[in-house]
Rosetta silent file (secondary structure, phi, psi, omega in degrees, C-alpha in Angstrom):
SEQUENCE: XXXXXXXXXXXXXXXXXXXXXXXXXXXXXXXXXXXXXXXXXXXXXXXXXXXXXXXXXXXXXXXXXXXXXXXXXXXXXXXXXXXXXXXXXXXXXXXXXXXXXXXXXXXXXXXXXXXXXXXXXXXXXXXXXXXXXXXXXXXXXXXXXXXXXXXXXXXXXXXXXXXXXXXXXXXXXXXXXXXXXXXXXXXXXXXXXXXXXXXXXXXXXXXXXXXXXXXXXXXXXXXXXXXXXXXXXXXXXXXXXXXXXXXXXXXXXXXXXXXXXXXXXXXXXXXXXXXXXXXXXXXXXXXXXXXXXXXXXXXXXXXXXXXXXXXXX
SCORE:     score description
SCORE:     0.000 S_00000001
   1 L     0.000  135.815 -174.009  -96.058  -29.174   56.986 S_00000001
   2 L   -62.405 -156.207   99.174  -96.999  -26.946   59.789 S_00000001
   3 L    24.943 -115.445  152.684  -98.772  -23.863   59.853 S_00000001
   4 H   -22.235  -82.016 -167.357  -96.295  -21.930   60.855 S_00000001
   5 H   -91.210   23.664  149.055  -94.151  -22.190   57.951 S_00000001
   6 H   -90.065  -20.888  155.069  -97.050  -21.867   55.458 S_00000001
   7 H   -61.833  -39.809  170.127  -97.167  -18.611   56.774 S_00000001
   8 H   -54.775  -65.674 -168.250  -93.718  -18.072   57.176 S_00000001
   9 H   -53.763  -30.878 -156.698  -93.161  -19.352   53.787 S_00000001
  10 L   -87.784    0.741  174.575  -95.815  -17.210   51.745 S_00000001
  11 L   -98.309   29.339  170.986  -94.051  -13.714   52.905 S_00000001
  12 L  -135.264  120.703  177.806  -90.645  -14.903   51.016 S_00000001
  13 E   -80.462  106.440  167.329  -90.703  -15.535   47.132 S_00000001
  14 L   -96.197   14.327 -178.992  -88.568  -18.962   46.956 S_00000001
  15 L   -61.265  145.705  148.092  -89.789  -19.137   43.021 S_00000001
  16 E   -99.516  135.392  155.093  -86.943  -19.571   40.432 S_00000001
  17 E  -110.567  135.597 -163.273  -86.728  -19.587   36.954 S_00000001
  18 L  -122.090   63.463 -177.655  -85.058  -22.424   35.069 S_00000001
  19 L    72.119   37.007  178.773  -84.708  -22.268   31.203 S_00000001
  20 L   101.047  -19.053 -164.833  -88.304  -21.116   30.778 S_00000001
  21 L   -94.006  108.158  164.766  -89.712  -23.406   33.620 S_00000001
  22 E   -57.016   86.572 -172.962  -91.012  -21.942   36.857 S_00000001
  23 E   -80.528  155.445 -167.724  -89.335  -23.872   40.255 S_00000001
  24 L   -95.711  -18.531  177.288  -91.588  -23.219   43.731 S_00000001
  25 L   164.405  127.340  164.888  -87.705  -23.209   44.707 S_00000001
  26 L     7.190  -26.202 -175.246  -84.637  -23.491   44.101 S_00000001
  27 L   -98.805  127.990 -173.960  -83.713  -27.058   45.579 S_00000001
  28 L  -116.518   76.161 -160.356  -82.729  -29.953   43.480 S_00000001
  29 E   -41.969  141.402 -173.255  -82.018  -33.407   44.436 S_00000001
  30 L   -95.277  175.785 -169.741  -78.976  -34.618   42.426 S_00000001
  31 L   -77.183  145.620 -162.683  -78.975  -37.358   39.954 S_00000001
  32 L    89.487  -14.373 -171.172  -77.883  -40.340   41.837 S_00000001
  33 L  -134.957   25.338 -140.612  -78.621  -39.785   45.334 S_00000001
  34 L  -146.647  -64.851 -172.213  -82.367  -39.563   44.100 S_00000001
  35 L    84.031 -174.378 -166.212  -83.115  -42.819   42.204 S_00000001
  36 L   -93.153   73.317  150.734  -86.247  -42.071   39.877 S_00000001
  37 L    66.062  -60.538 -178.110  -88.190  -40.170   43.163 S_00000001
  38 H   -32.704  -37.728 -178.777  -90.333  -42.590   43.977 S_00000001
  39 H   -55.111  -52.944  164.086  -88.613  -44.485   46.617 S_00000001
  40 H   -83.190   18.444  170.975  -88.745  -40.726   48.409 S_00000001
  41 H  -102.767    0.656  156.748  -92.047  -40.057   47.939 S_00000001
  42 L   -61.802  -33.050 -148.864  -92.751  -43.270   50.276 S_00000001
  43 L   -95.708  -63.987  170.783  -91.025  -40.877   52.678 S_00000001
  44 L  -146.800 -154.600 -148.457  -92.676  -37.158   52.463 S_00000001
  45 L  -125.107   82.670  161.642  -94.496  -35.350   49.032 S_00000001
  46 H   -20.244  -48.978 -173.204  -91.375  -34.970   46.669 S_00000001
  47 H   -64.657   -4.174  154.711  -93.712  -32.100   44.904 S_00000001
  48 H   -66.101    0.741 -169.012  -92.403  -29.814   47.576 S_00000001
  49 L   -84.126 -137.161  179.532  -89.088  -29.893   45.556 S_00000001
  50 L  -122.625  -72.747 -166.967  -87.964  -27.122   42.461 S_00000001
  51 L   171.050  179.672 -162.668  -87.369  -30.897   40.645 S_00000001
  52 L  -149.029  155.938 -172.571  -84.769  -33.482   40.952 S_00000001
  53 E  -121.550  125.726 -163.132  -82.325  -34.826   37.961 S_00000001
  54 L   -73.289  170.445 -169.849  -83.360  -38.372   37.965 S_00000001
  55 L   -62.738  168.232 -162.998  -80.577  -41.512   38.158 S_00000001
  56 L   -65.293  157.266  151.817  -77.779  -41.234   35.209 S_00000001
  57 L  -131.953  146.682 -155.255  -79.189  -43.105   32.190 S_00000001
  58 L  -140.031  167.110 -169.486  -76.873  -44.532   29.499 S_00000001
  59 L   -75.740   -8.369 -167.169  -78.553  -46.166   26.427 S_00000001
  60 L  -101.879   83.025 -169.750  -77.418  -49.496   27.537 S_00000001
  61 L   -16.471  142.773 -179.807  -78.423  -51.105   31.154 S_00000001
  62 E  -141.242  158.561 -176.738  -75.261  -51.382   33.382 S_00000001
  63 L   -92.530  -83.447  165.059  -75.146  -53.328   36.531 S_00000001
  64 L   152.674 -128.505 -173.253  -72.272  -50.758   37.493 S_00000001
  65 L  -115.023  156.572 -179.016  -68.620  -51.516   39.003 S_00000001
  66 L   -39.094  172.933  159.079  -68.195  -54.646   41.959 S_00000001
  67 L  -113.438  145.955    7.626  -68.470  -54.085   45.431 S_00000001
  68 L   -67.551  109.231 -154.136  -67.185  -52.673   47.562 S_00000001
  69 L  -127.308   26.927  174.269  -68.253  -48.965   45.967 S_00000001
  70 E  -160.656  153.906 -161.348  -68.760  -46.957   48.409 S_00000001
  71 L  -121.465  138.650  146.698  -66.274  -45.543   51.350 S_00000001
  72 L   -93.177  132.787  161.749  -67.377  -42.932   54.601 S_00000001
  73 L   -84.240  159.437  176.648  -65.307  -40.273   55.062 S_00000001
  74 L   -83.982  -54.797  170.546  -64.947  -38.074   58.140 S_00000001
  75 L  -110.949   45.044 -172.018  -66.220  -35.232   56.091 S_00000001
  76 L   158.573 -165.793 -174.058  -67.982  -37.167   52.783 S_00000001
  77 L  -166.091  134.084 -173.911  -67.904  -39.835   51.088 S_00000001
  78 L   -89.283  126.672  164.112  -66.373  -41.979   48.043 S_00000001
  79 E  -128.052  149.669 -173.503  -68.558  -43.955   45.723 S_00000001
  80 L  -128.283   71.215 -160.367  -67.866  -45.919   42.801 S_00000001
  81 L   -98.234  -33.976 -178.333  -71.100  -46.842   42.073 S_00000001
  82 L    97.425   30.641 -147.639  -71.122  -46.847   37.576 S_00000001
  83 L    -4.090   79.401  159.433  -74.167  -45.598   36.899 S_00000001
  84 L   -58.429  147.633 -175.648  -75.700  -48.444   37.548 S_00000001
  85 E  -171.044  165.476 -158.477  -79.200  -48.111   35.487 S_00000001
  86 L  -110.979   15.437 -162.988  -82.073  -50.416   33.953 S_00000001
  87 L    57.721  169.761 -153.237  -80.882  -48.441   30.351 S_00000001
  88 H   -92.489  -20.797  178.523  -82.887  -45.534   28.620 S_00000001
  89 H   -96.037  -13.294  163.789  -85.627  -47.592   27.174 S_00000001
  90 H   -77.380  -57.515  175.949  -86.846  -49.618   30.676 S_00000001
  91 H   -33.813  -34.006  155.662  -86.406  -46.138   32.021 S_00000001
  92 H   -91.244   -7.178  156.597  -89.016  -44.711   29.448 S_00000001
  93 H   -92.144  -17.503  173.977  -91.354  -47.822   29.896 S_00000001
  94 L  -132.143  -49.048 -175.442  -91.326  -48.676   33.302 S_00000001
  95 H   -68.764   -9.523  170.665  -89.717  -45.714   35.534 S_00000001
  96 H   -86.584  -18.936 -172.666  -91.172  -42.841   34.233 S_00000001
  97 H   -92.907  -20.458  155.810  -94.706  -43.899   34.169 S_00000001
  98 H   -70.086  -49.394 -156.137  -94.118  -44.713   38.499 S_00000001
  99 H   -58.442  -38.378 -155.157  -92.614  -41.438   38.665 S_00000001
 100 H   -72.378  -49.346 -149.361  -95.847  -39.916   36.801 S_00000001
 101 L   -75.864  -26.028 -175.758  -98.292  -41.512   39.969 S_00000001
 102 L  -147.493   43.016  160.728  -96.150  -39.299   42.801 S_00000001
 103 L  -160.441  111.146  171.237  -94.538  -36.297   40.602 S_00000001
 104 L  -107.647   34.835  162.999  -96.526  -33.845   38.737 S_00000001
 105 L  -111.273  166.641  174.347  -93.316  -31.232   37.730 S_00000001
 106 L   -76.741  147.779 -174.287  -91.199  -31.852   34.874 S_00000001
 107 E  -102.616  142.715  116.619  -88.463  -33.962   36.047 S_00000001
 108 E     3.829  109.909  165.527  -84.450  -33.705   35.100 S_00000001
 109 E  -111.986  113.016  178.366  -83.316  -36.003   33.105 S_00000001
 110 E  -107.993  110.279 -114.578  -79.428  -37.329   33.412 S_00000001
 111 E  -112.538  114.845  151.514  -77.322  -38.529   30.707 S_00000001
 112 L   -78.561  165.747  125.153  -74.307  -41.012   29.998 S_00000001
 113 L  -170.517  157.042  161.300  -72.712  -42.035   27.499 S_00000001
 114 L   -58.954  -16.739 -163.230  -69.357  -43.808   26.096 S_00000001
 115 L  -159.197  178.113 -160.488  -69.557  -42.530   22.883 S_00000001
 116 H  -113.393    8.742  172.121  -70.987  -39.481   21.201 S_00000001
 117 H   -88.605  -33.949 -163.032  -73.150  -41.921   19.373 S_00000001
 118 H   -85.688  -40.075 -178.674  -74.511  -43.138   22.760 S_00000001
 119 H   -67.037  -49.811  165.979  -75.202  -39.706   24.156 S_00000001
 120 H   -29.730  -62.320 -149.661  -77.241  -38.992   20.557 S_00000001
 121 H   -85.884  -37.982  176.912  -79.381  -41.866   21.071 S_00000001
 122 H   -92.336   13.365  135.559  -80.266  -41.591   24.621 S_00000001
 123 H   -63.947  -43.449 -147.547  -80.741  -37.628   24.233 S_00000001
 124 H   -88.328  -50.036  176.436  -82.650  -38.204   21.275 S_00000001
 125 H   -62.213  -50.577 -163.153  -85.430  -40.688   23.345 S_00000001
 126 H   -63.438   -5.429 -154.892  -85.339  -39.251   26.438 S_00000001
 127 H   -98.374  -34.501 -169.203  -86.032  -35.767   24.440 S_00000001
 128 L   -87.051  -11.730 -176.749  -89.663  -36.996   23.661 S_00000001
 129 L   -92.560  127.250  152.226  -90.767  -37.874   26.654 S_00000001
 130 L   -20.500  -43.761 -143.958  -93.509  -35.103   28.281 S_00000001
 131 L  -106.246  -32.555 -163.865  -92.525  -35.548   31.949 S_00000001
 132 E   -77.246  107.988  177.548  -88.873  -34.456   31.073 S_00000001
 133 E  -124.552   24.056  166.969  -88.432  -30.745   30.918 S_00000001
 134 E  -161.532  158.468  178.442  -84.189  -30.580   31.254 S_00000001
 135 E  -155.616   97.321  151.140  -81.393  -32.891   29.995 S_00000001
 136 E   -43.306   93.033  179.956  -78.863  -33.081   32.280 S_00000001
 137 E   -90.307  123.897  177.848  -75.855  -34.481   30.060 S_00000001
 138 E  -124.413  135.479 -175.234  -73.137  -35.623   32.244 S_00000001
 139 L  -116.993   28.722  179.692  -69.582  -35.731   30.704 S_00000001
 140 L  -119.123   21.476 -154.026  -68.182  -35.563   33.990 S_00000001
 141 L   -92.001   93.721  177.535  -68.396  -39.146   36.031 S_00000001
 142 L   -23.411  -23.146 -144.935  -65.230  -39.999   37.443 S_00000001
 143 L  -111.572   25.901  177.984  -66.253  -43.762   38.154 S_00000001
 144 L  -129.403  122.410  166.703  -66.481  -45.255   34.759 S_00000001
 145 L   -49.882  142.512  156.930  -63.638  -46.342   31.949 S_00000001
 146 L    83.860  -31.541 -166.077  -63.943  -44.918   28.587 S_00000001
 147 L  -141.732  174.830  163.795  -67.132  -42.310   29.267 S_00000001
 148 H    75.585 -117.966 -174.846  -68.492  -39.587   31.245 S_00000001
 149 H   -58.314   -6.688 -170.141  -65.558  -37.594   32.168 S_00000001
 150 H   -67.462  -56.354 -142.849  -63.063  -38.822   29.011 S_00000001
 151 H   -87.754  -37.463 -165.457  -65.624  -36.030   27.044 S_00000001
 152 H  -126.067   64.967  166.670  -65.588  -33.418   29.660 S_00000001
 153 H  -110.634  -11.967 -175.375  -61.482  -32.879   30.455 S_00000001
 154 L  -140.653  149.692 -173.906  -60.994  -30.909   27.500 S_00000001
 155 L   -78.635   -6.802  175.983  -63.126  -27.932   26.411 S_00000001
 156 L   -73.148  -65.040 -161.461  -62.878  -29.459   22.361 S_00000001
 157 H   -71.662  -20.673 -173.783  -64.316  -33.149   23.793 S_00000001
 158 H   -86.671   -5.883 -172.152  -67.092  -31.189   26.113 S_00000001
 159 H  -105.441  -37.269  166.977  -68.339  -28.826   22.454 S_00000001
 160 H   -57.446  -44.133 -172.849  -68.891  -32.313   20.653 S_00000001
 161 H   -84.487  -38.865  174.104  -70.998  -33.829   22.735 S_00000001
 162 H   -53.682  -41.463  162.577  -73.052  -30.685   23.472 S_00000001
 163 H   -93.592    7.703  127.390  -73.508  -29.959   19.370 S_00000001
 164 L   -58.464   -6.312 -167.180  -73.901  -33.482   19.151 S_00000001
 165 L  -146.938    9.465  170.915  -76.903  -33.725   21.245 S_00000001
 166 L   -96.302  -40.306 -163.229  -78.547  -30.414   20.767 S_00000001
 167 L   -43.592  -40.031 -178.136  -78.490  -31.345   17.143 S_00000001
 168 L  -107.075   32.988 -167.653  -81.194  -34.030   18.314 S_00000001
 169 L  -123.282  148.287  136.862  -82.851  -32.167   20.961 S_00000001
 170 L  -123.475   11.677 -174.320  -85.453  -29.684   22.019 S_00000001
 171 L   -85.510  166.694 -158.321  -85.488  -29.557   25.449 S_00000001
 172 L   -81.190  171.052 -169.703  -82.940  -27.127   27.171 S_00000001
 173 L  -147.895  128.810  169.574  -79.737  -29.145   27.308 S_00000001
 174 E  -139.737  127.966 -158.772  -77.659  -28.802   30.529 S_00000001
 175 E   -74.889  143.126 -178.625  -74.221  -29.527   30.963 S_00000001
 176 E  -121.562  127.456 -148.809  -72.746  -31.078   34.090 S_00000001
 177 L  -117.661  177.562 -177.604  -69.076  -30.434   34.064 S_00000001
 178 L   -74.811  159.411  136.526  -66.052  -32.261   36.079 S_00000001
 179 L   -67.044  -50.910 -178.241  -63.915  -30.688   38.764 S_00000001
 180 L   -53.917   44.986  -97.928  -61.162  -33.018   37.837 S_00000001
 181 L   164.916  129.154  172.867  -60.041  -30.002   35.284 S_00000001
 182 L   -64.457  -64.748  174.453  -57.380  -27.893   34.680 S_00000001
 183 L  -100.437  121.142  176.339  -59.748  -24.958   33.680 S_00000001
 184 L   -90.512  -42.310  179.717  -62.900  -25.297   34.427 S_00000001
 185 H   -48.169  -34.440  167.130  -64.022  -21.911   32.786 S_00000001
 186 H   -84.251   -5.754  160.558  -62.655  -22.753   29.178 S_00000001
 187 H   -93.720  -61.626 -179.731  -64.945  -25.998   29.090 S_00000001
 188 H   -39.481  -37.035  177.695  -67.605  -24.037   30.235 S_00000001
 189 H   -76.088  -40.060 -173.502  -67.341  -21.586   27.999 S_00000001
 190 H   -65.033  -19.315  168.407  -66.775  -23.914   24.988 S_00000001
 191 H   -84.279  -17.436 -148.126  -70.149  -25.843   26.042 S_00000001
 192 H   -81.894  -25.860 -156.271  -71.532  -22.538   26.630 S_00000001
 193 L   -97.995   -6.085 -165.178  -70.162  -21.133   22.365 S_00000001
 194 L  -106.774    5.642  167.358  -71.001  -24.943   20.930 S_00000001
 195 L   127.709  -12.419  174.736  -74.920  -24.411   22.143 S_00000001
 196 L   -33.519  152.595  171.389  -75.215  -25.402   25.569 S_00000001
 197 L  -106.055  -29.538 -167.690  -78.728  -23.733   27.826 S_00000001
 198 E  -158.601  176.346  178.021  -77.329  -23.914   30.833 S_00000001
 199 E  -128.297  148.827  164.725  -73.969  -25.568   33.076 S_00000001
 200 E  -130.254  136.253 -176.262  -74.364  -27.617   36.437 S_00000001
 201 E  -151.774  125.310   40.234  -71.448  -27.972   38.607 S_00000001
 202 L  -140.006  155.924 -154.695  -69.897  -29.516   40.466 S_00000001
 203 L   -75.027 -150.898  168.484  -69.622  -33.116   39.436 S_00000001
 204 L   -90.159  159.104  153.044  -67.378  -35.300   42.712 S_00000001
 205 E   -96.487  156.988 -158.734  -64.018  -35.211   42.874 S_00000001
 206 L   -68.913   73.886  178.267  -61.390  -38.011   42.300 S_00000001
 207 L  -101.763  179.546 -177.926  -60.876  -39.204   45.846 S_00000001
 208 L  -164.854  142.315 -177.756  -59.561  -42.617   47.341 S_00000001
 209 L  -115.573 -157.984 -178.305  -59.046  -44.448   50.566 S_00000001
 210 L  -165.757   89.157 -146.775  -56.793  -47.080   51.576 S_00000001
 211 L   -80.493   81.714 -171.845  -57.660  -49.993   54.376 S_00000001
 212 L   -45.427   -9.928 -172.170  -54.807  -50.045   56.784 S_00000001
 213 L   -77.424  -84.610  179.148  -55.618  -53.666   57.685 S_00000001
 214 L   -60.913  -44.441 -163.499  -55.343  -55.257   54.090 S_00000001
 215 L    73.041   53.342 -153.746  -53.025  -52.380   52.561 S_00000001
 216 L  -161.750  119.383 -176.789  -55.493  -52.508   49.788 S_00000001
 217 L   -26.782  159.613 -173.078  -57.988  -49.357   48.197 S_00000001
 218 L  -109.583  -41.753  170.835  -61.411  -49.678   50.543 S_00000001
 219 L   -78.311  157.384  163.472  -63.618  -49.494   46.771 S_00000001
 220 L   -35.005  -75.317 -171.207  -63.435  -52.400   44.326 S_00000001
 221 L   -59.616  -17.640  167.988  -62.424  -49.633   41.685 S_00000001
 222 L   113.341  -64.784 -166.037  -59.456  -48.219   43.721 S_00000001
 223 L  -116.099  173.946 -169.199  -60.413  -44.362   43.328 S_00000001
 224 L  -163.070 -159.822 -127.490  -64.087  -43.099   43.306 S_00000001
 225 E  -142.831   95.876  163.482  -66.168  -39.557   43.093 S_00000001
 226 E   -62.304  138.206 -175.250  -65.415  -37.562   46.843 S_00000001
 227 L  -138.133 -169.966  172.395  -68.451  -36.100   47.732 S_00000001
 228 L    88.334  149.175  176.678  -69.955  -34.393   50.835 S_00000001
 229 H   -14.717  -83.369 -163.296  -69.218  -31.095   53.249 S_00000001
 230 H   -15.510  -50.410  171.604  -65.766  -31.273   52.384 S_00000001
 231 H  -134.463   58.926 -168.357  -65.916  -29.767   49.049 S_00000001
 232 L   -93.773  -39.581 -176.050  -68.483  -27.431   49.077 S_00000001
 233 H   -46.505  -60.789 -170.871  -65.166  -24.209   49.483 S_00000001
 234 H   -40.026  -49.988 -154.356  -64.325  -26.093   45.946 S_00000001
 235 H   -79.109  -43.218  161.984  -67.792  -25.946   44.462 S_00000001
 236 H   -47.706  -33.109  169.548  -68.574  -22.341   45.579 S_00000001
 237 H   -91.739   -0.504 -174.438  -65.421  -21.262   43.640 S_00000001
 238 H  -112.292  -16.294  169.263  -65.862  -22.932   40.396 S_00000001
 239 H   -63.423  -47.745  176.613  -69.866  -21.603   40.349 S_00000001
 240 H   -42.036  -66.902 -175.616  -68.340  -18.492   41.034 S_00000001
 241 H   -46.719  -47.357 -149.759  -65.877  -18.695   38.074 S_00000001
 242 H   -85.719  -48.539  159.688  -68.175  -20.295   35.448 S_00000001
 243 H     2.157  -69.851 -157.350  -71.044  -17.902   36.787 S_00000001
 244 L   -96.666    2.226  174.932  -69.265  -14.492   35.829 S_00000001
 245 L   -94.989  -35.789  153.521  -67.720  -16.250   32.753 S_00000001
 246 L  -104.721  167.246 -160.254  -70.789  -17.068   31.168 S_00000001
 247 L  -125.876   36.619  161.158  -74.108  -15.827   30.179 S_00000001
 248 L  -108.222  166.620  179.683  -76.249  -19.243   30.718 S_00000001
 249 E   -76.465  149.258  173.512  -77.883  -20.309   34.445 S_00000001
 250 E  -120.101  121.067 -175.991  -75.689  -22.146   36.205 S_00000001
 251 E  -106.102  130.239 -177.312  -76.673  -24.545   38.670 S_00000001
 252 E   -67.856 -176.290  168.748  -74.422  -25.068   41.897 S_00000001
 253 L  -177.024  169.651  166.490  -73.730  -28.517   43.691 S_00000001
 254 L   101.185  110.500 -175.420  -71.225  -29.994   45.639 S_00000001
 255 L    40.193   64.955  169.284  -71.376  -30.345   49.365 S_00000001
 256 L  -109.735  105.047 -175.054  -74.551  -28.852   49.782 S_00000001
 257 L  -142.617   24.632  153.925  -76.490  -29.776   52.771 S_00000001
 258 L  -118.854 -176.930  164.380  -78.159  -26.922   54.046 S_00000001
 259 H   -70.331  -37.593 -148.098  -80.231  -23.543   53.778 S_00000001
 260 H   -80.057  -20.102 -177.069  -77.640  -20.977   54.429 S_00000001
 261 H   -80.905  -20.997 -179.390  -75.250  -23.287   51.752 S_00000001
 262 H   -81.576   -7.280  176.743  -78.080  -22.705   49.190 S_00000001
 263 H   -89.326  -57.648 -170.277  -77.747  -19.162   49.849 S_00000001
 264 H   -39.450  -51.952 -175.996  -73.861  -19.163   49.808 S_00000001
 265 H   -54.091  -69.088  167.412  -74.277  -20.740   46.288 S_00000001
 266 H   -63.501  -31.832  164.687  -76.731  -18.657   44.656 S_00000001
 267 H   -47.697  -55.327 -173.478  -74.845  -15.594   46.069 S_00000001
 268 H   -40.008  -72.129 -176.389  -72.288  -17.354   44.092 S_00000001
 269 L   153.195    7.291  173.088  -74.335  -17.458   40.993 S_00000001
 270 E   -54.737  136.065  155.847  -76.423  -20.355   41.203 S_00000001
 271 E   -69.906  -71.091 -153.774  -79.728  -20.385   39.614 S_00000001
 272 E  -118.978  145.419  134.100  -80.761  -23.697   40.960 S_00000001
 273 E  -153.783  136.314 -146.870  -79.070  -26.262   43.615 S_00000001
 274 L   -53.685  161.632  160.735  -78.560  -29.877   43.593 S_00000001
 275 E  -138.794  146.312 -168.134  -78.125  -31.483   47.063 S_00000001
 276 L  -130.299  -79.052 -161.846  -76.250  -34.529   46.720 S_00000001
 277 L  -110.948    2.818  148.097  -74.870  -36.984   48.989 S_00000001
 278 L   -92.313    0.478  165.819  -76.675  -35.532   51.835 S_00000001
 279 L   -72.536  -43.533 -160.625  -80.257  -37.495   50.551 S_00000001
 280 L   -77.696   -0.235 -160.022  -77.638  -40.796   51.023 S_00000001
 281 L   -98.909  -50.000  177.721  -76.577  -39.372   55.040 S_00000001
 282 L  -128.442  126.623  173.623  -80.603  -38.153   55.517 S_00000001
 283 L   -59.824  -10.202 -165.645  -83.358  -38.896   53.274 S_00000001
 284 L  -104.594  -24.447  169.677  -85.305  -36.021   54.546 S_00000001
 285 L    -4.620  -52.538 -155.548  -81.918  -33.695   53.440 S_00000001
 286 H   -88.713  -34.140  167.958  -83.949  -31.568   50.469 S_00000001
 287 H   -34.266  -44.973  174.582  -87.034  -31.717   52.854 S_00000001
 288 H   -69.926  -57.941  170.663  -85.311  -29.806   55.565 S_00000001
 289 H   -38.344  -48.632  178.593  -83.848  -27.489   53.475 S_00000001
 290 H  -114.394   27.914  166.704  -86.631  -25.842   51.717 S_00000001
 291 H   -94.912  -28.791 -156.565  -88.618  -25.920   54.836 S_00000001
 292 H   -85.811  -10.386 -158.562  -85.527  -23.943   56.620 S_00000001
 293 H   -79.299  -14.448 -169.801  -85.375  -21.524   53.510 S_00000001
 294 H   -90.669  -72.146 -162.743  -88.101  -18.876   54.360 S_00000001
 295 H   -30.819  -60.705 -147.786  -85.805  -18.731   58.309 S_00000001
 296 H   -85.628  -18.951  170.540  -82.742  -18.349   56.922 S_00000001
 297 H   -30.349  -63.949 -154.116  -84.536  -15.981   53.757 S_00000001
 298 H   -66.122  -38.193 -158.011  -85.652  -13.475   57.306 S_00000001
 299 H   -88.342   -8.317  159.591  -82.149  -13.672   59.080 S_00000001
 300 L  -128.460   46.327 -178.999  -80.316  -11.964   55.844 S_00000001
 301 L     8.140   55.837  142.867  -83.334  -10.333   54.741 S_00000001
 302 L  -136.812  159.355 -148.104  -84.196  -11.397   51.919 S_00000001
 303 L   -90.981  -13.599 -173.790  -87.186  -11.323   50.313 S_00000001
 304 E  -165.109   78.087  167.085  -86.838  -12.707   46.545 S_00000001
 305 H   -32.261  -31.205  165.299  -84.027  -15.284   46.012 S_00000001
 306 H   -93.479   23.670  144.281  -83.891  -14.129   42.765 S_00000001
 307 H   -55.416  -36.405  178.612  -82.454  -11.088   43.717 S_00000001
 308 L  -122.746   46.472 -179.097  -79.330  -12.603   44.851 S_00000001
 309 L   -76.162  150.296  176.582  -78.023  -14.687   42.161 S_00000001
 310 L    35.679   43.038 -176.691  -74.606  -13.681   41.258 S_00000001
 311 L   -89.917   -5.766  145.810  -74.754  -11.160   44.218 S_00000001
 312 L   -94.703  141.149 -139.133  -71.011  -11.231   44.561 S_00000001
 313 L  -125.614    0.000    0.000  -69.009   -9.586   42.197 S_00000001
């Protein structure tokens, strides 16, 4: 890191607060495009980040769905990846204790499950471990039968699993909701009235391609999560919405791959926000970002991101 932009940096507050937890800033790698850190702390010193919500974990190991799972887009990209994962108990035996050797913030932790029995039990371990200081729950994953998003399409199926898993919890509990939604604002609210700490949004959307050669889907699975520039317009309007509907932090996502989009966001009503499937285009993606944030801080002068949370009304 240069100088220059420790200087730069210390005349801008890029501090956050996150469910009791103090972030150096605001940027959050998302679960999935992250892997459990390590891999990118071969790369630069991950402990520049706010924190990162670590790969989904479901109580079971999953290989995840066949290949071909992943598509390029002109502006994104489809993956059908399954949350592939090593299950919640190699994950508290072998990946958290690498993670511990090149991350000293509490880390994100982000949650499958199939069943509201599965989300209990992998809530309930993952709740004990020290290193963890959020639980991400996600009832929103497009790219699995049966789970994920089946719980969070209706604001009824998204308030079970949320009082189902606080019930065994003490760590803030944060919901990660779908796009794929009629209303997104009545499942928000309904995670927000059954106990929820906070909402993160927005999960991918249902996209799909089609291989003019073969006449045949380009993923395995047919359709897959759209991610990427493309639907950042999307994401910015449903932060907006859930923002001003409810009175937990809300963290944006969704086509985030700059500073000035991390502004756009929190302007929005973001607390916190994820960068996603720009870590898979550049690895350096969250690096850049909260290096560029004291620049773009000076050019709309301001001085204490949390000033401008929900700054549009």
């Amino acid at each position: 890191m240069s100088s220059e932009f420790r200087v730069q940096s210390s005349e801008f507050n890029t501090k956050v607060d996150l469910l009791g937890i103090e972030l150096d800033n605001p940027i959050i790698p998302a679960s999935g495009t992250f892997g459990f850190g390590y891999e990118f702390a071969e790369i630069y010193d991950i402990n520049i980040l706010g924190t990162f919500s670590f790969k989904g974990t479901t109580r079971e190991a999953r290989f995840g769905n066949p290949t071909p799972r992943i598509a390029e887009c002109s502006v994104g990209m489809i993956n059908a990846v399954g949350l592939q994962n090593p299950g919640v108990d190699k994950v508290i035996s072998e990946e958290l204790p690498k993670l511990k050797k090149c991350f000293s913030k509490p880390v994100m932790a982000n949650v499958s499950g199939f069943s509201i029995e599965e989300y209990i039990h992998t809530c309930a371990l993952i709740d004990k471990e020290e290193q963890v200081g959020w639980i991400e729950v996600n009832i929103s994953c497009p790219n699995v039968h049966g789970g994920g998003m089946a719980f969070g399409t209706s604001p009824e199926g998204a308030a079970e699993v949320v009082r189902s898993v606080k019930a065994v919890t003490t760590k803030p509990i944060i919901v990660k909701l779908s796009p794929n939604v009629t209303d997104i604002v009545a499942i928000a609210k309904a995670c927000e009235a059954a106990g929820a700490d906070g909402i993160s949004l927005i999960n991918t959307m249902l996209g799909m391609r089609i291989d003019l050669r073969t006449r045949k889907p380009v993923i395995a699975n047919k359709m897959g999560g759209f991610s990427g520039p493309a639907i950042f317009p999307v994401a910015v309007r449903m932060v907006y919405q859930v923002a001003h509907a409810v009175n937990i932090p809300v963290i944006g996502m969704g086509g985030v791959s700059s500073a000035e989009d991390v502004i756009e966001m929190m302007l929005a009503g973001a607390t916190a926000v994820e960068v996603g499937a720009a870590n898979l285009v550049d690895p350096l993606a969250c690096k850049r970002i909260i290096e560029d944030l004291p620049r773009v801080m000076k050019k709309y002068e301001i001085n204490d991101l949390k000033d401008i949370i929900g700054g549009v009304q």
